[in-house]
C-alpha positions in Angstrom: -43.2 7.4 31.1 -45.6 4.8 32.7 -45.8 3.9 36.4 -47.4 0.1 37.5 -47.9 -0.6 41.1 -47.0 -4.3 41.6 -48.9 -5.2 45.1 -46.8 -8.0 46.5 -48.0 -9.5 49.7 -45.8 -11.3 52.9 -46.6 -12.4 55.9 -45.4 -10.0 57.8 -46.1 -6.6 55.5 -48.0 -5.9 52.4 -44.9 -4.2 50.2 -45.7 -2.1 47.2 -43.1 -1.7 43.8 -43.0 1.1 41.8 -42.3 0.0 38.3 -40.8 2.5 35.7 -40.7 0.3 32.4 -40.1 2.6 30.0 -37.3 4.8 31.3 -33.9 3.9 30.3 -30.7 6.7 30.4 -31.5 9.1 34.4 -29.2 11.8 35.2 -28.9 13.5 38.2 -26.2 16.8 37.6 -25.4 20.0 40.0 -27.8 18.7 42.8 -26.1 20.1 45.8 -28.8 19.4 48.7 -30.5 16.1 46.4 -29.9 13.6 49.9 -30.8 10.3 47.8 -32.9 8.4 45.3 -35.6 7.3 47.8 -36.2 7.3 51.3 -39.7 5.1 51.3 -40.7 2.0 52.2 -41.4 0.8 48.5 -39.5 -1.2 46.0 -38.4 0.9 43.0 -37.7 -1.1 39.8 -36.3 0.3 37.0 -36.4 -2.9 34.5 -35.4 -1.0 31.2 -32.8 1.7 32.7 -29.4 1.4 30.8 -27.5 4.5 31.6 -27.0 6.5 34.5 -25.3 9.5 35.4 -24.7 11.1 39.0 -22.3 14.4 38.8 -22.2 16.5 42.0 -24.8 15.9 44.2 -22.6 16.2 47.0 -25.3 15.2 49.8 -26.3 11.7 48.3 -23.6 10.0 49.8 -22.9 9.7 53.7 -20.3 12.6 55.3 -18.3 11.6 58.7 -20.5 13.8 60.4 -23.8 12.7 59.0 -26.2 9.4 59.0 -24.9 6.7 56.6 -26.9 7.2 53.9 -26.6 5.0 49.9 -27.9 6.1 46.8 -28.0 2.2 45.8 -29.7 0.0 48.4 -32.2 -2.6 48.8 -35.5 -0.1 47.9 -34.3 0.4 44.9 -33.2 -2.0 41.5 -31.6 -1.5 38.6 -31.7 -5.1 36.9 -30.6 -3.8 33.5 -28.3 -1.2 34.3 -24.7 -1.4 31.6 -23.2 1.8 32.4 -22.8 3.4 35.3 -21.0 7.2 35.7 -20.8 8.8 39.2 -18.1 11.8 39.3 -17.3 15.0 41.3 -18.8 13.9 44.4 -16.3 14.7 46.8 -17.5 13.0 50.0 -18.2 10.0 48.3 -16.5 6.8 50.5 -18.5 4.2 49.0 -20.0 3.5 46.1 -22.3 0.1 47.2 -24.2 -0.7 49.8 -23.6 -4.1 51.4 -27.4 -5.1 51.1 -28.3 -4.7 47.1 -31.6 -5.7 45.1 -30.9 -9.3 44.0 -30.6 -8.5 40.0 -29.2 -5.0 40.5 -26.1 -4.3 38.5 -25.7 -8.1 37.5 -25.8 -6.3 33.8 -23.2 -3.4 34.6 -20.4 -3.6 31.7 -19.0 0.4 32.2 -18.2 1.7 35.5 -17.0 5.4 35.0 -15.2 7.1 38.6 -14.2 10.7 38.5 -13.4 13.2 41.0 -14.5 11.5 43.9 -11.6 12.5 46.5 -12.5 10.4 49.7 -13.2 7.3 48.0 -10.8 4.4 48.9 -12.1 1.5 47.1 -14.4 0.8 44.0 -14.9 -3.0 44.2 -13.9 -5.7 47.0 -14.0 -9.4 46.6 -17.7 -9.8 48.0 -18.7 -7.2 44.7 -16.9 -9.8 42.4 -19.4 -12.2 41.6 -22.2 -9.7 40.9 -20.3 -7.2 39.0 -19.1 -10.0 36.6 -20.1 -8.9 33.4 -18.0 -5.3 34.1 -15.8 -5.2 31.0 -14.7 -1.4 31.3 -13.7 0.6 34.2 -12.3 4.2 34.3 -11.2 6.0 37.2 -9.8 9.1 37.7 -8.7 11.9 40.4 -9.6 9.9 43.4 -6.7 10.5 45.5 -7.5 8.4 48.5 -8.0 5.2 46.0 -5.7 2.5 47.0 -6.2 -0.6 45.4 -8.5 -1.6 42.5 -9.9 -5.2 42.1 -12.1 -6.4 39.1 -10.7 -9.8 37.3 -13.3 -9.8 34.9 -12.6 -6.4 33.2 -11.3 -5.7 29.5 -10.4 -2.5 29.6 -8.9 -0.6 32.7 -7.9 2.7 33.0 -6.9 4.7 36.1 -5.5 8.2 35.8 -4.0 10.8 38.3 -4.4 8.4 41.2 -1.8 9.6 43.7 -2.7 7.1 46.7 -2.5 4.0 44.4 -0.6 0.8 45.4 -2.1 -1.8 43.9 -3.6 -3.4 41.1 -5.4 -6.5 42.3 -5.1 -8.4 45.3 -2.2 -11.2 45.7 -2.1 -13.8 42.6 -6.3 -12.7 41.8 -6.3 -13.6 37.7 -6.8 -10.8 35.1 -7.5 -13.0 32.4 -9.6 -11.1 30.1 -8.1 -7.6 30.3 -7.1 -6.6 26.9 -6.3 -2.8 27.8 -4.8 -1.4 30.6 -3.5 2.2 30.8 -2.3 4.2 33.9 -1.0 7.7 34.7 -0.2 10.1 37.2 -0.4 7.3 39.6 2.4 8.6 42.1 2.9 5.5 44.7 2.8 2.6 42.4 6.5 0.8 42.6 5.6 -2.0 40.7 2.2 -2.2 37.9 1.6 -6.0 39.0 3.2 -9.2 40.3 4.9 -11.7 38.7 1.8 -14.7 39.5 -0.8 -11.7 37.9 2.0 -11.4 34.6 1.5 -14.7 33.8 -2.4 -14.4 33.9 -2.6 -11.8 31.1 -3.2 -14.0 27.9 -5.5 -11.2 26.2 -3.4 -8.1 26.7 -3.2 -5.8 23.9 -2.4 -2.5 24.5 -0.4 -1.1 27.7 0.4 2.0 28.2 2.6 3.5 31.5 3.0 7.1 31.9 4.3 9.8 34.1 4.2 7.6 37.7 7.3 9.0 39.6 8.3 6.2 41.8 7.3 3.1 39.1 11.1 0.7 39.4 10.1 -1.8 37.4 6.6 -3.2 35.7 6.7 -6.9 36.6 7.7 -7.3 40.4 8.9 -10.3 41.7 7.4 -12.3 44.4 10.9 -13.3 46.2 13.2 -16.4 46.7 10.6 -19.5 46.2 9.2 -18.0 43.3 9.2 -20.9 40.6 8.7 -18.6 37.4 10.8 -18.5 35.2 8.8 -16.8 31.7 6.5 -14.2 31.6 5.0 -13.8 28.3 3.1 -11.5 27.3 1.3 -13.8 23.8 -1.1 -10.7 22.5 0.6 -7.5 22.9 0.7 -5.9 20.8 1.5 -2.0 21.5 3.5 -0.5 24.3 4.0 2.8 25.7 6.5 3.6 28.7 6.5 7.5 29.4 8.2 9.6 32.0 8.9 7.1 34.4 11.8 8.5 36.1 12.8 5.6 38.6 12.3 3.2 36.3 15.4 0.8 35.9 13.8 -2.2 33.6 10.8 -3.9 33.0 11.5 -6.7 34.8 14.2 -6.4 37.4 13.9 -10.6 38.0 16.2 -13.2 35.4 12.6 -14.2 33.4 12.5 -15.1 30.2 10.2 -12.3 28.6 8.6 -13.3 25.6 6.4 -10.9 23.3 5.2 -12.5 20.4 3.2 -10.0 19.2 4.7 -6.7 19.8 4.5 -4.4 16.7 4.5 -0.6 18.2 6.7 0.6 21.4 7.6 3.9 22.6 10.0 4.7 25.6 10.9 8.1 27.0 11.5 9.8 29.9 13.1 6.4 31.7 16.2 8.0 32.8 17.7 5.3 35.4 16.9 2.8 32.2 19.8 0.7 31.3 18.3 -2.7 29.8 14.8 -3.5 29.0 15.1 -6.8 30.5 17.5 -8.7 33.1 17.0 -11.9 31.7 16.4 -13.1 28.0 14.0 -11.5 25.8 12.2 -12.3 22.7 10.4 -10.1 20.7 9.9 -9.4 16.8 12.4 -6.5 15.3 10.2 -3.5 15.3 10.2 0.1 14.7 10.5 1.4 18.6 9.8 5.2 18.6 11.7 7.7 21.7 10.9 11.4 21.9 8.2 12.8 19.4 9.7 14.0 16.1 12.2 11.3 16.7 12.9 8.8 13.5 12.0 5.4 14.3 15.0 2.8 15.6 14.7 -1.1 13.7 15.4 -3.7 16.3 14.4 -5.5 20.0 14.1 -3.6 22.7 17.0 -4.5 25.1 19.4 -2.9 21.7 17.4 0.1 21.6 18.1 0.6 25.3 21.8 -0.6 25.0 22.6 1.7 21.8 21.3 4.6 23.5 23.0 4.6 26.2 26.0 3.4 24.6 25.7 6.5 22.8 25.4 8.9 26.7 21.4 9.9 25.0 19.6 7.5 28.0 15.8 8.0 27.6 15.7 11.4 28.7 12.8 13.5 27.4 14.2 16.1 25.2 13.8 19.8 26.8 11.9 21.3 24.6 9.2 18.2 25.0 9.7 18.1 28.5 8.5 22.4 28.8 5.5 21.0 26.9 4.2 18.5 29.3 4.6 20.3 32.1 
């Protein structure tokens, strides 16, 4: 690994840069007293860095009871940076400091959040426009996370998030996200709004499980709402897990149209009586219940309708429900 000094000279101060051209994955692991990347006066660049990892290092990130301190700031730039993993840093309360190298993280496609308990956000709406070529974000046991907001992303997936309410802010587009999965999220009612529904042309795959108070996955937005279909053109593959409170997926008279739909799953939606309160139309498909289960041909409002027609519901079966627990 090479190190060029780049003399740059102002006005007001002569500035040095560090620049570290060759190095491209960095990770920082089990640091406990590591305080942050650099405390100088220089400007680090790191031109070629693609990857990089920061797992419990505790004391990088501010504390209540400590000076604010940032492992990202202005000293320091990442330019090429595409992934991004920061996880078990439990004092962590933010990730990005409001005053960023120009170029830094303008190249960030993989944001991966783990374990990070005090942390409440991971983007806001100032963040958007330089983190637009994220595609993938994951994040997972932060329990004070409340909302998440990245339009641009393809793939999103948040996991035991107990403090989560909501995906997105108002009618903010999701265009381009093609997979969306979320679990163990314990104070999400509703997955989106109806204006967001409408804005997911490039969904694929979604997949709902195990969020206790979930009543429906398409929430209406109240009495001068002027939709009337929701469709859902590329999905393709649908999962809907142990949502208890769950009564359909769309508790508003739409018109749901999936087109594409060739693989669905529902169990454990015990207050389940219809898929949908207004029309649906949908391909006949093999929808699948409890594993081990044979496979039931048709749409999915019958599906619901025969079963509980028949007093089965979408219970999960005991012996399945010992297992996940």
């Amino acid at each position: 690994m090479k190190i060029r000094e780049k003399h740059e000279h102002t006005k007001r101060e002569e500035e040095t840069t560090l620049v570290f051209h060759q190095l491209k994955i960095m990770r920082f692991k089990h640091l406990p007293y590591l305080r942050g990347f650099y405390s100088g006066s220089c400007i680090l660049e790191f031109p070629s860095l693609k990857e990089l990892w920061i797992e419990c290092c505790e004391k990088i990130f501010p504390t209540i009871n400590a000076p604010t301190q940032h492992f990202f700031n202005k000293t320091v730039a990442f330019p090429s940076l595409e992934e991004l993993y920061v996880k078990g840093m439990d004092e962590l309360n933010n990730i990005w400091h409001t005053a960023l190298q120009t170029e830094s993280f303008s190249k960030l496609r993989v944001l991966v959040v783990e374990s990070c308990g005090k942390l409440s956000s991971v983007g806001s709406l100032n963040l958007l426009q330089r983190l637009e070529n994220l595609e993938r974000l994951e994040i997972s046991k932060c329990d004070s996370l409340e909302e998440v907001v990245f339009p641009g992303l393809k793939e999103l997936y948040l996991i035991s998030l107990f403090n989560l309410r909501e995906i997105g802010i108002g009618s903010l587009p999701l265009h381009f996200i093609q997979i969306l999965e979320v679990q163990n999220s314990g104070n999400l009612r509703n997955l989106f709004s109806s204006s967001i529904a409408t804005t997911l042309e490039r969904l694929e795959e979604l997949i709902i499980e195990s969020c206790e108070v979930m009543e429906e996955i398409v929430a209406s937005e109240g009495v001068e709402e002027v939709i009337n279909q929701i469709v859902f053109p590329q999905l393709q593959y649908l999962v809907l897990s142990n949502l208890p409170n769950l009564t359909r997926f769309c508790n508003a008279n739409y018109a749901l149209n999936l087109p594409s739909l060739r693989y669905a799953r529902l169990k454990g939606c015990m207050k389940m009586q219809a898929f949908a309160f207004g029309q649906l139309t949908m391909p006949e498909i093999e929808i699948y219940g409890n594993y081990g289960e044979l496979p039931w041909m048709g749409d999915l409002n019958m599906y619901v309708e025969q079963k509980v027609l028949k007093g089965e519901g979408l219970a999960v079966e005991e012996e399945e429900a010992k297992d996940d627990a």
